[in-house]
C-alpha positions in Angstrom: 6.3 -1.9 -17.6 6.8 -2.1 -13.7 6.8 -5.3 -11.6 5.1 -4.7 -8.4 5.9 -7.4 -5.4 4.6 -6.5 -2.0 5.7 -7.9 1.0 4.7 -7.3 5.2 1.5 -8.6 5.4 0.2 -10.7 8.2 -2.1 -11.2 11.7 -2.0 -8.1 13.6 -4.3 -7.7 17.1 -6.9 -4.3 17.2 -4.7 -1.0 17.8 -0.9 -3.0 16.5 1.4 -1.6 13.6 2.3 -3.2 10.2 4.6 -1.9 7.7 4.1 -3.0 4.0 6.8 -2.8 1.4 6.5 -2.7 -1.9 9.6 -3.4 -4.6 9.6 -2.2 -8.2 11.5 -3.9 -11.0 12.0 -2.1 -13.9 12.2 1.0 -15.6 10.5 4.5 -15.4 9.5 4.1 -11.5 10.8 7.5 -10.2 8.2 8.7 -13.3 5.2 7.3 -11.9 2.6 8.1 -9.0 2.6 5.1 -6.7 0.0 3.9 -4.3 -1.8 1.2 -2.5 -5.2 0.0 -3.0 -7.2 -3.0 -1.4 -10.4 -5.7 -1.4 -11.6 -6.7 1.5 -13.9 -10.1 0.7 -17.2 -9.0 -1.4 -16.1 -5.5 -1.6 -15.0 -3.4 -4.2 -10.9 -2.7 -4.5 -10.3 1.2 -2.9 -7.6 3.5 -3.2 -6.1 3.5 0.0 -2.8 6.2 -0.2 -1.0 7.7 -3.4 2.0 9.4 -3.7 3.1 11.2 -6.6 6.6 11.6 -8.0 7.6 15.1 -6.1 5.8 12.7 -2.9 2.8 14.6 -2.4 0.5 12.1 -1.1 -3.1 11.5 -0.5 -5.2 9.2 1.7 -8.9 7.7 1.7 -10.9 9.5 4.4 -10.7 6.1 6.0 -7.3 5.8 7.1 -6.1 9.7 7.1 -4.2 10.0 10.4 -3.7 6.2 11.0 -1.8 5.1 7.4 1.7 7.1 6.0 2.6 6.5 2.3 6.3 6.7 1.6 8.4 6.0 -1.4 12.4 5.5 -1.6 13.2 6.1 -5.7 17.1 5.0 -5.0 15.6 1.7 -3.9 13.0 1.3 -5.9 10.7 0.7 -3.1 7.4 2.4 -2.1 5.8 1.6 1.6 2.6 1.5 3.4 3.3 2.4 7.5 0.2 1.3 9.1 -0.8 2.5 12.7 -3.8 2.0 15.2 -5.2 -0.9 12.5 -8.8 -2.0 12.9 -10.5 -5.0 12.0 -11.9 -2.8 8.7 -8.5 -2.9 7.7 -8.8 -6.4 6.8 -8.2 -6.9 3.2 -5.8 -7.9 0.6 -3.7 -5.3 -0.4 -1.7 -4.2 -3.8 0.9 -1.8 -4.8 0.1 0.0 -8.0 1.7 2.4 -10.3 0.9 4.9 -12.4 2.0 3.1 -15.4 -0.9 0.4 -14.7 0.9 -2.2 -12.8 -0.1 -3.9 -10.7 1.5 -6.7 -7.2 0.0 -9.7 -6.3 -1.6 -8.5 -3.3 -0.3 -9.2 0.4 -3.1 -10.1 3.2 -3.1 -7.8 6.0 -5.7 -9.6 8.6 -6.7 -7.3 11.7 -7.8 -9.7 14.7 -7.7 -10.7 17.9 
């Protein structure tokens, strides 16, 4: 099985830029569809961006335009580039795979 460990989250102001990062430990990664998913407080955890393993992605509705999945299979790393972020953004964020892992989850906080 994968371990997930995300890192990048923080305080950002209305409108700023945050990058998430997400390393993989173990085997099979290049195998599996990757993604990012988070829970903001008394809400249900959402998909927020996939990408499979020939990097086609897809995007919640919510943040097409504004959020760009990548993933780096050499490195065994997976990223989250997140533009134009709004105080709905708030929420804990995790890096998943296909394979049913799951990170610890990284706060991203959108405030000013």
């Amino acid at each position: 099985q994968v371990q997930l460990v995300e890192s990048g989250g923080g305080l950002v102001q209305p409108g700023g830029t945050l990058t998430l990062s997400c390393a993989a430990f173990g085997s099979i990664f290049s195998r599996d569809a990757l993604g990012w998913y988070r829970q903001a407080p008394g809400k249900q955890r959402e998909m927020v961006a996939r990408v499979s393993i020939i990097g086609i992605t897809n995007y919640a509705d919510s943040v097409k335009g504004r959020f760009t999945i990548s993933r780096d299979n050499a490195k065994n790393m997976v990223y989250l580039q997140m533009n134009s972020l709004r105080p709905d953004d708030t929420a804990v964020y995790y890096c998943w795979s296909e394979s049913g892992s799951w990170g610890q989850g990284t706060q991203v906080t959108v405030s000013s």
